[in-house]
ZAMAR-796842 format. One record per atom (N, C-alpha, C): residue number from 1; residue in three letters; atom name; x, y, z. Coordinates in nm, 4 decimals. Atoms other than C-alpha are relative to their C-alpha. Example, Ala and Ser with C-alpha at 12.3 -4.5 7.8 and 13.67 -1.06 7.14 Angstrom:
// residues 2
(node 1,ALA,N,(0.0890,-0.1190,0.0000))
(node 1,ALA,CA,(1.2300,-0.4500,0.7800))
(node 1,ALA,C,(0.0900,0.1200,0.0000))
(node 2,SER,N,(-0.0820,-0.1190,-0.0060))
(node 2,SER,CA,(1.3670,-0.1060,0.7140))
(node 2,SER,C,(-0.0770,0.1090,0.0730))
// end
This chain:
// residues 84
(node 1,UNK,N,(-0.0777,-0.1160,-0.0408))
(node 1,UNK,CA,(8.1238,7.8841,11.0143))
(node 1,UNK,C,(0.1124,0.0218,-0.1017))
(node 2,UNK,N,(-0.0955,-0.0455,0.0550))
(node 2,UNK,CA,(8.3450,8.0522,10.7882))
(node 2,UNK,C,(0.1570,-0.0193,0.0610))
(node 3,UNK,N,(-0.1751,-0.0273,-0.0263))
(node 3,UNK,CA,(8.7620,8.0203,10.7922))
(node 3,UNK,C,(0.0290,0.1041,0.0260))
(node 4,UNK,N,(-0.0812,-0.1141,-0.0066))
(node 4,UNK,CA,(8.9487,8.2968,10.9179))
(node 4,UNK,C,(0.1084,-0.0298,-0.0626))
(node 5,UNK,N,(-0.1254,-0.0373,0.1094))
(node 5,UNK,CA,(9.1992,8.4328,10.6554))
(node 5,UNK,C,(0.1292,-0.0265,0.1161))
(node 6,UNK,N,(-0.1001,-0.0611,-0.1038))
(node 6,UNK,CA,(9.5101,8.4311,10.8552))
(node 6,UNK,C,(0.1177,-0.0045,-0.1227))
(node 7,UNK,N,(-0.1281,-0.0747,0.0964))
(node 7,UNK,CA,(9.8727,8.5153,10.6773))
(node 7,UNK,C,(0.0456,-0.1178,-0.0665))
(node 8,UNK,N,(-0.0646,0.1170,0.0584))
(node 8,UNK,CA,(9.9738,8.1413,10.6278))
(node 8,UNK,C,(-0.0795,-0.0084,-0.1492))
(node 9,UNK,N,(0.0965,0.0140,0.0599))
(node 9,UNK,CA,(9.6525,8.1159,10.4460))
(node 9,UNK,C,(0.0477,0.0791,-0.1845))
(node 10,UNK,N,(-0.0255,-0.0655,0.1049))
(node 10,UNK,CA,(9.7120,8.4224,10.2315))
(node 10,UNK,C,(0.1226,-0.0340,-0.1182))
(node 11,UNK,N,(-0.1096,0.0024,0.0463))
(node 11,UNK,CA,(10.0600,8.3411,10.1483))
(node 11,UNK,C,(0.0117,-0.1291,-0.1250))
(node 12,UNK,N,(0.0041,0.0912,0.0626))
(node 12,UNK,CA,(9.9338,7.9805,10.0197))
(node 12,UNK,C,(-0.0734,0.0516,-0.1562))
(node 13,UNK,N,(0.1028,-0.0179,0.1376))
(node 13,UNK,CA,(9.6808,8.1459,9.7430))
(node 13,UNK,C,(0.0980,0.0753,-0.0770))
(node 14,UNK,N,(-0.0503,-0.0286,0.0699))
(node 14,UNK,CA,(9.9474,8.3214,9.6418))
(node 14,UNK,C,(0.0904,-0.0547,-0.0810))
(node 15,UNK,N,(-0.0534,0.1338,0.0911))
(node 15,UNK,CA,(10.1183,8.0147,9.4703))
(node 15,UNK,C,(0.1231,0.0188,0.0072))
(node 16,UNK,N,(-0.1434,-0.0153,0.0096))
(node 16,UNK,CA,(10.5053,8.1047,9.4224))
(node 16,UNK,C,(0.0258,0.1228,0.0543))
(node 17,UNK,N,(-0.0439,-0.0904,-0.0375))
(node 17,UNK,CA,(10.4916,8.4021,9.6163))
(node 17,UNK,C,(-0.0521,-0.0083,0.1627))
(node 18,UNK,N,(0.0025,-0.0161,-0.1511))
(node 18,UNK,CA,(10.5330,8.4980,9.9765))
(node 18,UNK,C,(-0.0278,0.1168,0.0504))
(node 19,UNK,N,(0.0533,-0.1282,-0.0727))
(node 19,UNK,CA,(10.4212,8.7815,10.2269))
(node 19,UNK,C,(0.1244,0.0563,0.0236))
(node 20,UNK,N,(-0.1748,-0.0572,-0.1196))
(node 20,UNK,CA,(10.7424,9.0179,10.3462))
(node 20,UNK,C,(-0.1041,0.1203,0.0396))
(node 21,UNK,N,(-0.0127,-0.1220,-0.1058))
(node 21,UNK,CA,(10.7147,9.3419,10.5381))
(node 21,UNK,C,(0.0989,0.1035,-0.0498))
(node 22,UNK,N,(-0.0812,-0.0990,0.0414))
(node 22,UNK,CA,(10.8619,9.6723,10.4608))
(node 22,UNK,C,(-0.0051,0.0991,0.0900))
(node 23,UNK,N,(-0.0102,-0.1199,-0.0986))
(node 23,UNK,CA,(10.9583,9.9812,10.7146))
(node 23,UNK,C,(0.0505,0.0729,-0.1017))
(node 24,UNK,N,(-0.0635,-0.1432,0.0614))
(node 24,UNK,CA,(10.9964,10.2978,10.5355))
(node 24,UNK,C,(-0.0285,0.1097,0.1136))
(node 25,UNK,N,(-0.0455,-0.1439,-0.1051))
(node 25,UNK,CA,(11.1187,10.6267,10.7042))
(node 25,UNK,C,(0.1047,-0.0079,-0.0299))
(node 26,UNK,N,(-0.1343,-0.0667,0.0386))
(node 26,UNK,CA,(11.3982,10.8391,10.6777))
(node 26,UNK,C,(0.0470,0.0447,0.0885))
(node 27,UNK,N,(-0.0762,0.0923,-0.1032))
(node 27,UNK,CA,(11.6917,10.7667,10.8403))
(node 27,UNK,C,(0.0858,0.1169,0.0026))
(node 28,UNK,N,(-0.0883,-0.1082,0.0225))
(node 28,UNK,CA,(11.8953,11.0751,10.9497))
(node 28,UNK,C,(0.1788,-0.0631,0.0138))
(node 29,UNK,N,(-0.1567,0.0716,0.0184))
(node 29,UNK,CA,(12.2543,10.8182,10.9365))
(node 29,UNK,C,(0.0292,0.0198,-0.1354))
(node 30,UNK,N,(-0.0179,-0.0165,0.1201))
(node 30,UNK,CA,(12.2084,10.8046,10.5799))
(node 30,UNK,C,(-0.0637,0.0971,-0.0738))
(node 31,UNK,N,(0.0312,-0.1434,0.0421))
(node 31,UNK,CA,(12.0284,11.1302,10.5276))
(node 31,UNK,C,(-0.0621,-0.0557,-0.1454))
(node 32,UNK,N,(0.1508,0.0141,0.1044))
(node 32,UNK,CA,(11.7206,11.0193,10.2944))
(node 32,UNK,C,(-0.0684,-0.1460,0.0336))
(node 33,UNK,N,(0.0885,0.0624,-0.0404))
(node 33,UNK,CA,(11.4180,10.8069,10.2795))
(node 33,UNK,C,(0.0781,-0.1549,-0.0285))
(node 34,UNK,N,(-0.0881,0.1698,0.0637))
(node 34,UNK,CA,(11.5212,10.3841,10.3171))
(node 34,UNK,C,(-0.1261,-0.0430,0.0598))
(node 35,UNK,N,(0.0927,0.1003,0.0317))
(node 35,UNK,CA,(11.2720,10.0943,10.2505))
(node 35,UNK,C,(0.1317,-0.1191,0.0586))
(node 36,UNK,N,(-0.0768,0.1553,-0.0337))
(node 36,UNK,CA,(11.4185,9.7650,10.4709))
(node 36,UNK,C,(-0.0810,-0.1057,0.0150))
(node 37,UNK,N,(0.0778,0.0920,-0.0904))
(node 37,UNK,CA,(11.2779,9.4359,10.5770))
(node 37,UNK,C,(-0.0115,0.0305,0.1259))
(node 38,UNK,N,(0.0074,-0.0517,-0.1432))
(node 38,UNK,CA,(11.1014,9.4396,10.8594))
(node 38,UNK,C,(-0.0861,-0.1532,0.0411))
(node 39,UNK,N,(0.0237,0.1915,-0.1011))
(node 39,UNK,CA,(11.0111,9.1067,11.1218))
(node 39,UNK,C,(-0.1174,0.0579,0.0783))
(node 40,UNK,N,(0.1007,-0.0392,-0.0677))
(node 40,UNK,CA,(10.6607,9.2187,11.2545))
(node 40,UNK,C,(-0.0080,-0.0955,0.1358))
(node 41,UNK,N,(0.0326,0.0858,-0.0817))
(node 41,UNK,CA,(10.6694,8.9045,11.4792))
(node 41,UNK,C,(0.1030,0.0068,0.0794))
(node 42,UNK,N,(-0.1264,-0.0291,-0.0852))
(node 42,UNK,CA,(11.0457,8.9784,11.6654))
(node 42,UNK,C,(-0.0407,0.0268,0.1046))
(node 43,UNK,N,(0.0578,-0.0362,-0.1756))
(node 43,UNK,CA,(11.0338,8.9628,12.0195))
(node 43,UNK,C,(0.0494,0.1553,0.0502))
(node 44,UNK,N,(-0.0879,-0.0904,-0.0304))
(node 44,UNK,CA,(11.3244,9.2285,12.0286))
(node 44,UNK,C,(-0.0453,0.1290,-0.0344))
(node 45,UNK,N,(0.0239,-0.1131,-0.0007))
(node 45,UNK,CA,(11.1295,9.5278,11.9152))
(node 45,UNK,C,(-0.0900,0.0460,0.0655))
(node 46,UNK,N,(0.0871,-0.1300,-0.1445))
(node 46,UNK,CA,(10.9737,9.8154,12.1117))
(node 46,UNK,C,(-0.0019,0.1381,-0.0955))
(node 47,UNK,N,(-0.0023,-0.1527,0.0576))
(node 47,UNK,CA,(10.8733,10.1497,12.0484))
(node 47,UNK,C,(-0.0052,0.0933,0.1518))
(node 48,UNK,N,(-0.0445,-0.0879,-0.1156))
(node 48,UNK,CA,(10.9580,10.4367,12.2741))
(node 48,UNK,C,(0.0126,0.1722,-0.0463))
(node 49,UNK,N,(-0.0302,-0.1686,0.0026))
(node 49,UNK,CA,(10.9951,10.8287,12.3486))
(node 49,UNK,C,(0.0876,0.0842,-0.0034))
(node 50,UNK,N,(-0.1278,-0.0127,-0.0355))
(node 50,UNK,CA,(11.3108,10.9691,12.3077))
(node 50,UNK,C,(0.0145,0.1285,0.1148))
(node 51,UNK,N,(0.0272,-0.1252,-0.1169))
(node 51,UNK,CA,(11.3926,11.1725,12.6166))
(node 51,UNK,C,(0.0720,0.1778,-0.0603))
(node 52,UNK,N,(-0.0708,-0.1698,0.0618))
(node 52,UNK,CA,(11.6052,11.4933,12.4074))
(node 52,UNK,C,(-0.1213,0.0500,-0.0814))
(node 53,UNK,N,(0.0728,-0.0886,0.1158))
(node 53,UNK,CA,(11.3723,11.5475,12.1199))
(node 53,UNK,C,(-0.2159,-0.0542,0.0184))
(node 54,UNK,N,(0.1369,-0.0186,0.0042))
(node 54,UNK,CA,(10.9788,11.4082,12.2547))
(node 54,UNK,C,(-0.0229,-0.0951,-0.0930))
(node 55,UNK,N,(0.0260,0.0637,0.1150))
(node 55,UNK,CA,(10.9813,11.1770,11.9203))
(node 55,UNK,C,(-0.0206,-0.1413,0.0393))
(node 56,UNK,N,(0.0398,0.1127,-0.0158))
(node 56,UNK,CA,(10.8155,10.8957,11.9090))
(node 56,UNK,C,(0.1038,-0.1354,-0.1174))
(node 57,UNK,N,(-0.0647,0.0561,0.0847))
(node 57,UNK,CA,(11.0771,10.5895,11.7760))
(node 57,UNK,C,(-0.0435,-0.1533,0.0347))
(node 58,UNK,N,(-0.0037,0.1330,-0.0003))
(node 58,UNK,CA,(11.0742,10.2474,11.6979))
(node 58,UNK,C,(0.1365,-0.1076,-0.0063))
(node 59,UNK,N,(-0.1433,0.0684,0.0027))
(node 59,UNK,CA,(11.3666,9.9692,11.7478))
(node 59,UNK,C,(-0.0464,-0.1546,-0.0424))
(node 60,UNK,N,(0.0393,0.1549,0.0992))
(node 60,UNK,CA,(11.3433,9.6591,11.5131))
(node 60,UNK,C,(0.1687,-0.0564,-0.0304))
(node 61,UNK,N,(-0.0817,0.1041,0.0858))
(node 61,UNK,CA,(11.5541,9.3703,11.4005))
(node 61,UNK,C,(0.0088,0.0184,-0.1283))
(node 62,UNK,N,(-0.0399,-0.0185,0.1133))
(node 62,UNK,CA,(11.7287,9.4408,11.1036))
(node 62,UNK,C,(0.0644,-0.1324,-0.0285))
(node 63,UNK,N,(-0.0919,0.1660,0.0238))
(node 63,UNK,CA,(11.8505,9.0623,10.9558))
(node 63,UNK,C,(0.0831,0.0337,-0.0753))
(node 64,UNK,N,(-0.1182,-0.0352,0.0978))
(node 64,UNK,CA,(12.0788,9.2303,10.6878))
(node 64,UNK,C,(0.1423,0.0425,0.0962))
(node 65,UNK,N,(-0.1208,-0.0381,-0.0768))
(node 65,UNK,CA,(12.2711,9.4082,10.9819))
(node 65,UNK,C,(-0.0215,-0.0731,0.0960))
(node 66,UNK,N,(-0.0250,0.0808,-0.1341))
(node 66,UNK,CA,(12.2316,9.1232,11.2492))
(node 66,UNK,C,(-0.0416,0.1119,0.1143))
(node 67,UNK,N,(0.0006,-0.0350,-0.1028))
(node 67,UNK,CA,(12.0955,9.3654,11.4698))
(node 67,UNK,C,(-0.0511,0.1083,-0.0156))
(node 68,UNK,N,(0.1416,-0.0486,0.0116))
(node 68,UNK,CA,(11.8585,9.6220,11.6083))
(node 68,UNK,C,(0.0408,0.1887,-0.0685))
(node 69,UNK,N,(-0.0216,-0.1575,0.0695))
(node 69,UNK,CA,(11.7969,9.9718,11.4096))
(node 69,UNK,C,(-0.1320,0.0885,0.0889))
(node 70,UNK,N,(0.0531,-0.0818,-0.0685))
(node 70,UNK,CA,(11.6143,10.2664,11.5259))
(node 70,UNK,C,(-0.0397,0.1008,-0.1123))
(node 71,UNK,N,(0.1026,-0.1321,0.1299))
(node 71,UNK,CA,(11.3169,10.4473,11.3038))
(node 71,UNK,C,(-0.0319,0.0629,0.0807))
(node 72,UNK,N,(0.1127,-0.0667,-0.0220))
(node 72,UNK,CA,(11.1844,10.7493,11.3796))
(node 72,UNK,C,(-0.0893,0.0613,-0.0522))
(node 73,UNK,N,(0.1941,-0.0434,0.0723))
(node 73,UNK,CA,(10.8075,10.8695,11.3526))
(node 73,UNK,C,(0.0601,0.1077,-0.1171))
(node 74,UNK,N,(0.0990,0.1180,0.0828))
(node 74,UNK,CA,(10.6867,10.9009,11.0607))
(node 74,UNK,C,(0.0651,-0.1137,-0.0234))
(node 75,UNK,N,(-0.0221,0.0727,0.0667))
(node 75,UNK,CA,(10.7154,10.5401,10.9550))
(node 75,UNK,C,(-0.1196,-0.0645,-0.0698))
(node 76,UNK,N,(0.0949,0.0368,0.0370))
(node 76,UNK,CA,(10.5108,10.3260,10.7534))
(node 76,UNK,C,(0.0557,-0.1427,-0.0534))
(node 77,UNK,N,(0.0035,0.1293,0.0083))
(node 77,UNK,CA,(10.4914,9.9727,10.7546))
(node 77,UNK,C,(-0.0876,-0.0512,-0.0896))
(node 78,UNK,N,(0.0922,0.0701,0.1088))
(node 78,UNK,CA,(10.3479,9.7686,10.4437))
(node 78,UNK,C,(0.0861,-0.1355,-0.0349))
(node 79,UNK,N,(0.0008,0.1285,0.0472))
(node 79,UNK,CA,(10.2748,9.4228,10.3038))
(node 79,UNK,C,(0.0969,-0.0080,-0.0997))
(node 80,UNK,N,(-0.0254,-0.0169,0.0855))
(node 80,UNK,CA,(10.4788,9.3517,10.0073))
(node 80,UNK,C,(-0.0078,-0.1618,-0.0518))
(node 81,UNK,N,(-0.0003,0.1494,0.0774))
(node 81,UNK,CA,(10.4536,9.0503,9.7559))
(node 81,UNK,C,(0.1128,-0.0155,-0.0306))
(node 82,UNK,N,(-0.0990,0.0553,0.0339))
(node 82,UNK,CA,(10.8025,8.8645,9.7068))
(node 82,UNK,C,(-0.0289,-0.1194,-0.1076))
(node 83,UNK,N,(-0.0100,0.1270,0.0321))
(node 83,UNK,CA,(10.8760,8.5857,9.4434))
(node 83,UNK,C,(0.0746,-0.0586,0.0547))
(node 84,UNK,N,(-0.1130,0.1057,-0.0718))
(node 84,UNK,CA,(11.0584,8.2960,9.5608))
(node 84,UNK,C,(0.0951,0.0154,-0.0614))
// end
């Protein structure tokens, strides 16, 4: 039976480099598009409907600001390769 790939896995073939996470969307606080880390595995996020505008948002752990931020739709979540 074949191994399943899983992320640890991946992260090992990549020798001195590691997996991160990226949330992009644009952030009407700072009025243009922002690229942050993002914690796919956080217990603390949810996504939800906002009741004024119908929009579909998301609420994540931000580790730079200790605390949770709020994207809304569109976003787009991707892999990214880090060096150590």
């Amino acid at each position: 039976m074949a191994k399943k790939e899983t992320s640890i896995n991946r992260q090992r073939k990549g020798g001195d480099t590691y997996m991160g996470y990226v949330i992009n969307y644009f952030s009407k606080s700072d009025g243009k598009k922002v690229k942050r880390p993002y914690d796919p595995h956080h217990e603390m996020q949810h996504e939800f409907v906002a009741k004024g505008s119908g929009k579909l948002c998301k609420r994540y752990w931000d580790t730079s600001k200790e605390g949770l931020r709020t994207a809304n739709a569109p976003w787009t979540i991707s892999i990214k390769k880090k060096k150590k």
